[in-house]
C-alpha positions in Angstrom: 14.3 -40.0 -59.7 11.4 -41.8 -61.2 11.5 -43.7 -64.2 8.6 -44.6 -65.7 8.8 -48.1 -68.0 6.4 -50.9 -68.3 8.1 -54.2 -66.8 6.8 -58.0 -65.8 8.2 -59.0 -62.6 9.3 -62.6 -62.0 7.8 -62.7 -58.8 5.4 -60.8 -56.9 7.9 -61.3 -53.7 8.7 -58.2 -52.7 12.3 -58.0 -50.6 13.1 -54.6 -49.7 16.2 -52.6 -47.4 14.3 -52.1 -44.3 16.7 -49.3 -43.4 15.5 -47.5 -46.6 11.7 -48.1 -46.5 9.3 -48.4 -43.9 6.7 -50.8 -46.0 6.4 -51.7 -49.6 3.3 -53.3 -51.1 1.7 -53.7 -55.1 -0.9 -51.6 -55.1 -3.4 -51.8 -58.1 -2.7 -48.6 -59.9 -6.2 -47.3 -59.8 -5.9 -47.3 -55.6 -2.4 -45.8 -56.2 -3.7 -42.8 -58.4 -6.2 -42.3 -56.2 -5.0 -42.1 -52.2 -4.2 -39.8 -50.0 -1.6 -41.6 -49.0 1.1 -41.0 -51.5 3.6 -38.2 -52.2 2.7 -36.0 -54.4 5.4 -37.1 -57.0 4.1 -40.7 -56.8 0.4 -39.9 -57.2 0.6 -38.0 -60.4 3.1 -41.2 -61.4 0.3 -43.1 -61.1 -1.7 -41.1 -62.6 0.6 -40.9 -65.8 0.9 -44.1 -65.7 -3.4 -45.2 -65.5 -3.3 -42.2 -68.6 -0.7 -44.4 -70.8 -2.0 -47.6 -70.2 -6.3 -46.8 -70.7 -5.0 -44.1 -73.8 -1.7 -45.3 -74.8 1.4 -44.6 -74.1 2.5 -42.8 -77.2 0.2 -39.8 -75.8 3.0 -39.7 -72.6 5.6 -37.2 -74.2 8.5 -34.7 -72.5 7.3 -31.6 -70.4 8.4 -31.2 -66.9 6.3 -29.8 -63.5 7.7 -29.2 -60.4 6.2 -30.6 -57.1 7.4 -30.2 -53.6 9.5 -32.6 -52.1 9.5 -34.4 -49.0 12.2 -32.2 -47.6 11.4 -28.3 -46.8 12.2 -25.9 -49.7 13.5 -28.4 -51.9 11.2 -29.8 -54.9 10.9 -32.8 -57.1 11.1 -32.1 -61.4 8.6 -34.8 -63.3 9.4 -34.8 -66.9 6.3 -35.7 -69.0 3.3 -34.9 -71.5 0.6 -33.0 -69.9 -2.4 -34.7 -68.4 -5.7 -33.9 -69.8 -7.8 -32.1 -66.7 -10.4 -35.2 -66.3 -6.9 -37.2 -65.4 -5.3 -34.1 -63.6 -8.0 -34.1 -61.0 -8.2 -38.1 -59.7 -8.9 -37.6 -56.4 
């Protein structure tokens, strides 16, 4: 489940549960929104995300898309406001 709030850390240390994750990193959120690297859930994240913060966040409301998941057959629900198509298409 994703979550999306705005939050300052205290630190920029990052200690994570090596048995859960393989790497974690801070990634600008331009990069994020923009590689090929991601999961499709955590791209258009990011791209919500890059949306709220260059338009305002008011413009991020409730709708909800469904994108596959990491797991065959089974898919991930992302609840927001819809993207406008020059966002949509950040490649």
């Amino acid at each position: 489940m994703y979550i999306i709030c705005r939050l300052q850390p205290s630190s920029f240390t990052i200690n994570f549960c090596q048995q859960e994750c393989l790497r974690c990193e801070w990634m600008d959120l331009d990069e994020l929104a923009r590689t090929k690297h991601a999961t499709p859930i955590t791209s258009n994240v990011a791209k919500l995300l890059l949306y709220g913060y260059r338009e305002g966040f008011d413009k991020i409301d409730i709708s909800m898309r469904e994108f596959p998941a990491v797991y065959t057959g089974l898919f991930y629900k992302l609840y927001h406001r819809e993207l406008p198509e020059s966002y949509r298409n950040i490649t």
